[in-house]
PyMOL CGO cylinders between C-alpha atoms (Angstrom):
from pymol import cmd
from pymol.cgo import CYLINDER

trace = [
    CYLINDER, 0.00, 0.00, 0.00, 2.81, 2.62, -0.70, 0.3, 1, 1, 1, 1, 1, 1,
    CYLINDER, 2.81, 2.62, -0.70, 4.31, 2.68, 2.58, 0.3, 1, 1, 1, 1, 1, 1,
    CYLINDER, 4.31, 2.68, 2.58, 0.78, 3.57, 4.30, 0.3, 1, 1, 1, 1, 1, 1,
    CYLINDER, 0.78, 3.57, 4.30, -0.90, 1.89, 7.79, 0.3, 1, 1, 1, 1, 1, 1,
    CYLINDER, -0.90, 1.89, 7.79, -2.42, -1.22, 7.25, 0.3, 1, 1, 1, 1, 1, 1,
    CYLINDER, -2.42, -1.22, 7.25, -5.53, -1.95, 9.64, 0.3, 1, 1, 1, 1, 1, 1,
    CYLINDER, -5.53, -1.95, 9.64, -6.56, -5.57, 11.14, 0.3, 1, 1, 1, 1, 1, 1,
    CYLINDER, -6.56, -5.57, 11.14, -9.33, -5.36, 12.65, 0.3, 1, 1, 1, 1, 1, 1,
    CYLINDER, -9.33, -5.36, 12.65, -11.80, -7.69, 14.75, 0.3, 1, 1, 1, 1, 1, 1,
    CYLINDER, -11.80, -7.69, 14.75, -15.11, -7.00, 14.84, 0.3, 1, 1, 1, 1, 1, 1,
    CYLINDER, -15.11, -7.00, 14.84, -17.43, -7.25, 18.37, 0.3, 1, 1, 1, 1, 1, 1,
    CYLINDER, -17.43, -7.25, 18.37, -20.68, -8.00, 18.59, 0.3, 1, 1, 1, 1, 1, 1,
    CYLINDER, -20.68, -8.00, 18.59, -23.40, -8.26, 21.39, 0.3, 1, 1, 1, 1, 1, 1,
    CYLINDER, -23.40, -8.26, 21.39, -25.64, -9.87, 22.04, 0.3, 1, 1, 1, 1, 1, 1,
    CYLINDER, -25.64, -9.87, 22.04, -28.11, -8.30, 24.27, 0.3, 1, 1, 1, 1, 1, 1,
    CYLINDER, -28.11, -8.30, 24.27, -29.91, -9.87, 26.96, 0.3, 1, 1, 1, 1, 1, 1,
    CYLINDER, -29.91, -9.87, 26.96, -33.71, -8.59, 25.16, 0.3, 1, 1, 1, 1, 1, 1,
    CYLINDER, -33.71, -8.59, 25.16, -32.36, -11.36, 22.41, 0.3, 1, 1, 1, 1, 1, 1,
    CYLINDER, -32.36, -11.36, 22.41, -33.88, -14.10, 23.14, 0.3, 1, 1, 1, 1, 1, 1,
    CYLINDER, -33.88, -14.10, 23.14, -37.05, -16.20, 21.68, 0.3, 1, 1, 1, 1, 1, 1,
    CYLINDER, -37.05, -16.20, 21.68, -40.03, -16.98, 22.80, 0.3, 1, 1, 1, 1, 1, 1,
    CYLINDER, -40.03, -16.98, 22.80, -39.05, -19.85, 25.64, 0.3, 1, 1, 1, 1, 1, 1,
    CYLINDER, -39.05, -19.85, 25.64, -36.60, -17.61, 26.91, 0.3, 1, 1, 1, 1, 1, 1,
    CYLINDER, -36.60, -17.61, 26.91, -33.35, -19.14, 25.03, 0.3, 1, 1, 1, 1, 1, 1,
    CYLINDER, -33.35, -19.14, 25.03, -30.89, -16.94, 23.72, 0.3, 1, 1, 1, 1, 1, 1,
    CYLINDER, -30.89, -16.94, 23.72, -31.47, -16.73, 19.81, 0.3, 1, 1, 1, 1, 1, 1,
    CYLINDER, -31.47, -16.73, 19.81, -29.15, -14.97, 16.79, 0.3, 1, 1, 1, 1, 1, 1,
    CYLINDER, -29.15, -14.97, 16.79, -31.08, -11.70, 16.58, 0.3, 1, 1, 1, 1, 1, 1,
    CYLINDER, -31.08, -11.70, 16.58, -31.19, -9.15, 14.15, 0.3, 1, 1, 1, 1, 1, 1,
    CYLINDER, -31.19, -9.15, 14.15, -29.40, -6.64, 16.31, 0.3, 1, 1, 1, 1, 1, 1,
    CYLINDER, -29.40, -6.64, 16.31, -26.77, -9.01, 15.71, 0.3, 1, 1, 1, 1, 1, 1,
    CYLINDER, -26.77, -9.01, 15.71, -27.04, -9.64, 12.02, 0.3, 1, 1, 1, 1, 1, 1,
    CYLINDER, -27.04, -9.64, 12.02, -27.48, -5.86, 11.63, 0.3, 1, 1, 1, 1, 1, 1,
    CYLINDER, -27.48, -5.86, 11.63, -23.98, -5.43, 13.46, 0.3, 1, 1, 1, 1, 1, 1,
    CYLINDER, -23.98, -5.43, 13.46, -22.43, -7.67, 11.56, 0.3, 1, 1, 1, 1, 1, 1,
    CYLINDER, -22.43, -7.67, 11.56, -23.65, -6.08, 8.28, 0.3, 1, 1, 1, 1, 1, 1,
    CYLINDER, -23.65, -6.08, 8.28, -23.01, -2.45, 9.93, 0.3, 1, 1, 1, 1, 1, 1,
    CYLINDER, -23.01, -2.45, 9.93, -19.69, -3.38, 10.44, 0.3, 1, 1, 1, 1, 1, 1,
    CYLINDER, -19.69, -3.38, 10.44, -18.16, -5.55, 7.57, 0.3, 1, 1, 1, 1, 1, 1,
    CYLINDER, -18.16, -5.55, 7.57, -19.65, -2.62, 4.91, 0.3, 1, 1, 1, 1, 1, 1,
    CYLINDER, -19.65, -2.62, 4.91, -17.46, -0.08, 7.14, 0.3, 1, 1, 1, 1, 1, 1,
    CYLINDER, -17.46, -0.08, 7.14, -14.71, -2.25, 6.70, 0.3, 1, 1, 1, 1, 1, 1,
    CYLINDER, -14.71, -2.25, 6.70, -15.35, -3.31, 3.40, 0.3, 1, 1, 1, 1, 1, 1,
    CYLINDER, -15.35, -3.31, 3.40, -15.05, 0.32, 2.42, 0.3, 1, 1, 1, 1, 1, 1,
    CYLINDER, -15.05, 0.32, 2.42, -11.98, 1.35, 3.87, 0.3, 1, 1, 1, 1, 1, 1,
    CYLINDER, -11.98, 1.35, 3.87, -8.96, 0.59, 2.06, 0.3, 1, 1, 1, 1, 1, 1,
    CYLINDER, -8.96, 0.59, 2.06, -6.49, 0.49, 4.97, 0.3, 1, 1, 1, 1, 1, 1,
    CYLINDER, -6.49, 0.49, 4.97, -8.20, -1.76, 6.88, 0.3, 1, 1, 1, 1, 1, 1,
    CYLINDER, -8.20, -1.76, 6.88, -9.74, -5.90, 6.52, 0.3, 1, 1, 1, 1, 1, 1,
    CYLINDER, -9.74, -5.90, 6.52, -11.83, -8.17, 8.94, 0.3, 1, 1, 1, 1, 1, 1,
    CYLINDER, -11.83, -8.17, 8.94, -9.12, -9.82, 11.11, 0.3, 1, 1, 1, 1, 1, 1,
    CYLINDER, -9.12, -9.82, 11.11, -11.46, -12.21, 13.23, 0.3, 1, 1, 1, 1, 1, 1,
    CYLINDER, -11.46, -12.21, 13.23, -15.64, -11.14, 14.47, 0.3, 1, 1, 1, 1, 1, 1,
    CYLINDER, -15.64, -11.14, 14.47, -16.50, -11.98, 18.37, 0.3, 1, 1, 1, 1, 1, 1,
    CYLINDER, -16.50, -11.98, 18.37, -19.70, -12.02, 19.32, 0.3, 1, 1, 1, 1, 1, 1,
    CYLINDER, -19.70, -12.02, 19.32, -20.58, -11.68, 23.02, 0.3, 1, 1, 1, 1, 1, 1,
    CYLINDER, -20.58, -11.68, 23.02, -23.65, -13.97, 23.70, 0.3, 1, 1, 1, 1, 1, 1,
    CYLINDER, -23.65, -13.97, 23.70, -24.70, -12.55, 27.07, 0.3, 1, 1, 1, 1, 1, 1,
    CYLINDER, -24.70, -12.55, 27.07, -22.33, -13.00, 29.42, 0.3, 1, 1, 1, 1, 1, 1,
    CYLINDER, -22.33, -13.00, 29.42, -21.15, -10.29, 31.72, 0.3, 1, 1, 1, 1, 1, 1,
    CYLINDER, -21.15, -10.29, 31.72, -19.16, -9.50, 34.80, 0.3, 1, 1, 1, 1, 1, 1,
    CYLINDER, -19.16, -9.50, 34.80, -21.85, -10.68, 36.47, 0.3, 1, 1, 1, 1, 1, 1,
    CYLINDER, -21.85, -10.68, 36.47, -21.08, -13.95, 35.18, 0.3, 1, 1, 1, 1, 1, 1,
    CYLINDER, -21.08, -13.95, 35.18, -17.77, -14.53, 37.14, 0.3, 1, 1, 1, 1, 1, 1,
    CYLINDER, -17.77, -14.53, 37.14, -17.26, -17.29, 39.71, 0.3, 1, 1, 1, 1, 1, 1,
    CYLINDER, -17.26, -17.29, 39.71, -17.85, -15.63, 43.09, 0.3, 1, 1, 1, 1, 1, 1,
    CYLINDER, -17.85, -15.63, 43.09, -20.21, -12.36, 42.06, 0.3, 1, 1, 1, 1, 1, 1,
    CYLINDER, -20.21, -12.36, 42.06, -23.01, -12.11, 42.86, 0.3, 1, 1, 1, 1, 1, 1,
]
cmd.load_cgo(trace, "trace")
């Protein structure tokens, strides 16, 4: 790229704890499928910078650590 920055970088999704279906189970919603549109467009259109790796966060939270409660 002519001596200029090259960007990886990873994507991070989340998934939210108002995703979830009808018997209460944690379901791919389309806050995240919108995300991950959102954000490999954004990408897509830069040209310093691909998708590296995409996380998605399915509900867990610090919350979620052995020993808090």
């Amino acid at each position: 790229m002519n001596g200029r920055e090259f960007y990886h970088a990873a994507a991070y999704l989340r998934l939210s704890r108002d995703d979830r279906d009808a018997d209460g189970h944690k379901a791919v919603s389309d806050s995240i499928r919108s995300q991950r549109e959102m954000i490999c467009a954004y990408i897509d259109g830069q040209e310093d910078m691909e998708l590296y790796d995409m996380y998605i966060d399915d509900g867990w939270t610090g919350m979620n650590f052995a020993g808090v409660r």
